[in-house]
C-alpha positions as CSV (number, residue, x, y, z in Angstrom):
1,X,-18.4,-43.6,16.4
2,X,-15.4,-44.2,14.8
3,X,-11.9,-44.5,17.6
4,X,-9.8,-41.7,16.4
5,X,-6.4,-42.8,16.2
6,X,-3.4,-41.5,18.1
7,X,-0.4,-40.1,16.6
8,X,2.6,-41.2,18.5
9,X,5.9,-39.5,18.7
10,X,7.1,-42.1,16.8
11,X,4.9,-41.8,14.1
12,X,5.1,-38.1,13.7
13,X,8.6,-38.8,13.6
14,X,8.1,-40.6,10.5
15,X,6.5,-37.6,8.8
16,X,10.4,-36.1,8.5
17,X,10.6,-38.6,5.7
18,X,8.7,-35.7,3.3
19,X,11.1,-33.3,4.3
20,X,13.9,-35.9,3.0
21,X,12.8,-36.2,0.1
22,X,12.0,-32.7,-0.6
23,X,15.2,-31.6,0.7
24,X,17.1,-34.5,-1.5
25,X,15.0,-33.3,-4.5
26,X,16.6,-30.2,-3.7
27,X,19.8,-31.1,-3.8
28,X,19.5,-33.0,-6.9
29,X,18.4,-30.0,-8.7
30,X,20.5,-27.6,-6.7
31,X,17.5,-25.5,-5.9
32,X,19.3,-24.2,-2.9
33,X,16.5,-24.8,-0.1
34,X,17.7,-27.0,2.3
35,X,17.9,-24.3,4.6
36,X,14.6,-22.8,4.2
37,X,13.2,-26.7,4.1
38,X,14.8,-27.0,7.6
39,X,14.2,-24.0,8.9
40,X,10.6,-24.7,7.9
41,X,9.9,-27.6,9.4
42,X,11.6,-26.8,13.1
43,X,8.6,-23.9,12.7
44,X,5.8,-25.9,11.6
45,X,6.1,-27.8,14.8
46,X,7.8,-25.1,17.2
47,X,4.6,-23.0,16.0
48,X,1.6,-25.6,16.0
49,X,2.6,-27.4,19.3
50,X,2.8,-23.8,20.9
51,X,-0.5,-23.0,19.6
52,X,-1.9,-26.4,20.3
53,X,-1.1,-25.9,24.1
54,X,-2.7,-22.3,24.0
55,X,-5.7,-23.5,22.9
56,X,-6.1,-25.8,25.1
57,X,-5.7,-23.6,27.8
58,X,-8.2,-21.2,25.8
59,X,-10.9,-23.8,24.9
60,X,-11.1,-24.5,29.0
61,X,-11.9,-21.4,30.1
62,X,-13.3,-20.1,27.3
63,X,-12.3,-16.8,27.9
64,X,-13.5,-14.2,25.6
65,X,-10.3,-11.6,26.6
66,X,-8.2,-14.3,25.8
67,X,-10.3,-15.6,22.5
68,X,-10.3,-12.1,21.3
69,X,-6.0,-11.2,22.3
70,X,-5.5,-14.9,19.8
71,X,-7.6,-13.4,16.9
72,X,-6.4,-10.3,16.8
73,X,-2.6,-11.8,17.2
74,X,-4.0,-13.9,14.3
75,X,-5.0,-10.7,12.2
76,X,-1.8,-9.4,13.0
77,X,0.5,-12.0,11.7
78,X,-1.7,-12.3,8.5
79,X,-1.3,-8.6,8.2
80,X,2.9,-8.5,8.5
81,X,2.8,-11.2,6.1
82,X,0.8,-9.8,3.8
83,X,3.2,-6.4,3.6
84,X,6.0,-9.0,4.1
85,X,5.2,-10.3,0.4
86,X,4.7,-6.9,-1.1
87,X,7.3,-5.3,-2.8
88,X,6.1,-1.7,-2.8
89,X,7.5,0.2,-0.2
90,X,6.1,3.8,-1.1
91,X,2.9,3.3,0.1
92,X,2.2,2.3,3.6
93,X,-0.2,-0.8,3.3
94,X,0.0,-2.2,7.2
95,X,-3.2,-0.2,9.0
96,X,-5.5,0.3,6.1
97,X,-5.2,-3.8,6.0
98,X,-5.0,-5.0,9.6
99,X,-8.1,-2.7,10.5
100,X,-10.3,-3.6,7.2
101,X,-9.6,-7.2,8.4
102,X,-10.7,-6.8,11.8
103,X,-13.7,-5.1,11.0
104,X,-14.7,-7.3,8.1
105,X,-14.2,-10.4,9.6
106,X,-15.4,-10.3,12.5
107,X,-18.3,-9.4,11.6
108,X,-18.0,-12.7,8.6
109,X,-17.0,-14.6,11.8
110,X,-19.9,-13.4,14.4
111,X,-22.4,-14.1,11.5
112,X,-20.9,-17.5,11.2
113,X,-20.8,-18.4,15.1
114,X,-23.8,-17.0,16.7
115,X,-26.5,-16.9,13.5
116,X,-25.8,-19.9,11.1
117,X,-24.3,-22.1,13.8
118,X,-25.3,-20.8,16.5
119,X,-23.0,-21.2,18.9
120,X,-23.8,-20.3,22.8
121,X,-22.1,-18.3,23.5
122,X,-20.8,-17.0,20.1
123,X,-17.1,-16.2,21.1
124,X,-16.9,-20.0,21.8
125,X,-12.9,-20.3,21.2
126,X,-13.7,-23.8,19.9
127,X,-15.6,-22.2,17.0
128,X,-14.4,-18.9,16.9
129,X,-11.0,-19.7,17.0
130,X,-10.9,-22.4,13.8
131,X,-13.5,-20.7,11.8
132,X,-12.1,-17.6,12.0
133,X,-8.4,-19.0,11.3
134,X,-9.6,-20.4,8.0
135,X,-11.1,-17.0,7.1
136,X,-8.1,-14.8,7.8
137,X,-5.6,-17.6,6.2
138,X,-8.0,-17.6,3.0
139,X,-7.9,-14.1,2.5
140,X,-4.7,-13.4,3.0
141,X,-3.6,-15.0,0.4
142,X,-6.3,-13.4,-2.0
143,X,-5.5,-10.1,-0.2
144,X,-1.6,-10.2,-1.5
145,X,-2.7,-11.3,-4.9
146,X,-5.1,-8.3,-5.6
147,X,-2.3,-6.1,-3.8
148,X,-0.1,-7.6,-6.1
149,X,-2.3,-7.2,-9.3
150,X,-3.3,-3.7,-8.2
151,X,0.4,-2.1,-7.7
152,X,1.9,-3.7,-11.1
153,X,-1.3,-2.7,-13.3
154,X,-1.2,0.9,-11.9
155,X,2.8,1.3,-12.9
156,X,2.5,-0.4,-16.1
157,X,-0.4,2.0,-17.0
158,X,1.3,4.5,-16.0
159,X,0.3,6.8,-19.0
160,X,-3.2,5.9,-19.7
161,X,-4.3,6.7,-15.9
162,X,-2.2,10.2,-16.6
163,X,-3.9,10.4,-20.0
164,X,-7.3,10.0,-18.0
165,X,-6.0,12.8,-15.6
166,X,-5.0,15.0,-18.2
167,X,-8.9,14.8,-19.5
168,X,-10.1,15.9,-16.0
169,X,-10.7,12.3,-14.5
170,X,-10.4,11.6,-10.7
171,X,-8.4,8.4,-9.7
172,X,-11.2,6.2,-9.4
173,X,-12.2,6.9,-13.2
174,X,-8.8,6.8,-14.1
175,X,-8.1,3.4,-12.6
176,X,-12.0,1.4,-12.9
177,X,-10.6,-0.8,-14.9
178,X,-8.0,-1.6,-12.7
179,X,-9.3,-1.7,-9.1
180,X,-11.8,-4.3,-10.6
181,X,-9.1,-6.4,-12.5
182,X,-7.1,-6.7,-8.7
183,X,-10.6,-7.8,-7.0
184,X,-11.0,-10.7,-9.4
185,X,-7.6,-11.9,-9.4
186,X,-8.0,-11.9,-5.8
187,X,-11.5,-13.5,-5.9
188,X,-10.5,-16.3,-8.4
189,X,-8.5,-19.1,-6.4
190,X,-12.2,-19.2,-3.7
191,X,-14.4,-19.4,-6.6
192,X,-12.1,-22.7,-8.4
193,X,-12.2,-23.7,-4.8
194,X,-16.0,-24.2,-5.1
195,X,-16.0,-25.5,-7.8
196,X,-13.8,-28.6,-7.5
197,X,-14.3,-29.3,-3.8
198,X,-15.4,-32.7,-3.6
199,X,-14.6,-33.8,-7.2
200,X,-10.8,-33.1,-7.0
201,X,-10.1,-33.0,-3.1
202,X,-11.9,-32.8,0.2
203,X,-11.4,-29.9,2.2
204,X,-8.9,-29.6,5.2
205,X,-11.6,-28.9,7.6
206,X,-14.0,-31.9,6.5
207,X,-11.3,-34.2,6.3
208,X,-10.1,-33.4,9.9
209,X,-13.4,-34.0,11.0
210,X,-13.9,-37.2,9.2
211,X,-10.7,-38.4,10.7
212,X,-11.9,-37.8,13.9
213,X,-14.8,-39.8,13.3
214,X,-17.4,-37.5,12.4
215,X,-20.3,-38.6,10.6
216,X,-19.1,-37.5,6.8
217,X,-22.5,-35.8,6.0
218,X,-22.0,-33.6,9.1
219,X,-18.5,-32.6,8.0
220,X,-19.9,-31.8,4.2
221,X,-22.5,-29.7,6.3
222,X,-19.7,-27.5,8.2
223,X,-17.4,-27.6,5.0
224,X,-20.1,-26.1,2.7
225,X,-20.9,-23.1,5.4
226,X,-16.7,-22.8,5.6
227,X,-16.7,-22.6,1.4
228,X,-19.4,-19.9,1.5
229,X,-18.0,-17.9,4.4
230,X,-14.7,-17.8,2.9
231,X,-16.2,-16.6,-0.6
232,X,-18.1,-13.6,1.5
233,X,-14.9,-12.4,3.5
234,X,-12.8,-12.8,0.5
235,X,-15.5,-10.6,-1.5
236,X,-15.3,-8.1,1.4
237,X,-11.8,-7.7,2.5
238,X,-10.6,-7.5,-0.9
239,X,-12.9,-4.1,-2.2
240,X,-11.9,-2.9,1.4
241,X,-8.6,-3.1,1.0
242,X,-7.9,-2.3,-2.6
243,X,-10.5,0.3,-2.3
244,X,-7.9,2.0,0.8
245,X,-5.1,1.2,-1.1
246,X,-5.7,2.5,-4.3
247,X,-6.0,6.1,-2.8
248,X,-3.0,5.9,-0.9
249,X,-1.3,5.3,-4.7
250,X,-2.4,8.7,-5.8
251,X,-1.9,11.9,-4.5
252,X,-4.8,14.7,-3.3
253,X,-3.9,16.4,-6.3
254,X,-4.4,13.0,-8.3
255,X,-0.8,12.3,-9.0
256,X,0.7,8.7,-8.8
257,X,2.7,8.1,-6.2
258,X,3.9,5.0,-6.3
């Protein structure tokens, strides 16, 4: 097995160098980041050394309180940012999305841990914890952009969807069209994903394993169950979500409210 090599303080030290030259580019081009640059980094490692220590905690006692309290923290923090990103303030998007999320993905997750892997017991916070990450963070971003797509489509239709109303349609006649135009848009960035992993980059998760000296055809095994997974929850939380949130744009008495 290959020794996995150890990152020194020194040498993650040296990583600051990026940050220089991002933050010199910056200046350059007066792009005004600095601040956010800095800021940025003291949270990149404020954040993963905290959560490096929790899980080492959580991975030794494998506590399934404690592997449930970080997931659904996880969920949470995917959730604020998602509404964080979203401009529309007249419809309240936070529950609809943080319980579609736990519902949906746990259930991508449990499928993932305890029948296709097969983990003993299933909540194993070494699995759970990772595989689970990578689905929230996946479809987060896939969430916002379908949000995103769904709120500007519905006000710059404005008048076709009331033309549809004015015929007798319900909302999801109306806006068919629409809701369906928000799930691809959200859908497109996994399915790219699929198609260029391994010609144009190898995955995060495969190539941390391979750098820990993992036998590379065991990593493409776990990366091509991650790729899949991530294409299911994205499928799922998506029509969830802009399913919810598509009614909470329109009245009872099928009137736009946003």
């Amino acid at each position: 097995m290959i020794e996995m090599i150890e990152i020194t303080p020194v040498k993650l030290a040296l990583c600051l160098i990026f940050i220089l030259i991002s933050g010199l580019t910056s200046l350059t081009l007066r792009l005004k980041l600095e601040k956010d640059l800095a800021w940025g980094t003291v949270r990149t490692f404020a954040q993963l050394f905290l959560v490096g220590y929790v899980l080492q905690y959580i991975f030794k006692i494998e506590s399934f309180v404690l592997t449930l309290v970080l997931y659904t923290s996880m969920v949470f923090w995917a959730t604020h940012a998602i509404q964080s990103r979203n401009k529309e303030d007249s419809v309240s998007i936070f529950s609809p999305i943080f319980i579609s999320m736990i519902i949906s993905y746990t259930v991508i997750t449990i499928l993932v841990t305890a029948v296709i892997i097969q983990v003993k017991p299933w909540y194993k916070p070494q699995y759970f914890i990772p595989i689970s990450g990578m689905i929230i963070g996946n479809s987060m971003t896939a969430i916002a952009i379908s949000l995103d797509r769904l709120f500007s489509d519905i006000k710059n239709q404005r008048d076709e969807i009331e033309l549809f109303f004015s015929l007798g349609a319900t909302y999801q006649e109306a806006t068919v069209k629409i809701f369906r135009d928000a799930i691809q848009a959200g859908m497109i960035p996994s399915i790219n994903a699929m198609m260029t992993v391994g010609l144009v980059k190898l995955p995060g998760m495969m190539t941390g394993q391979i750098l820990s000296g993992v036998n590379p055809l065991m990593a493409i095994k776990y990366q091509i169950i991650v790729m899949l997974m991530l294409v299911a929850s994205t499928a799922i939380g998506n029509i969830i979500v802009v399913r919810i949130v598509r009614k909470l744009c329109f009245s009872q008495a099928h009137q736009i409210a946003i």
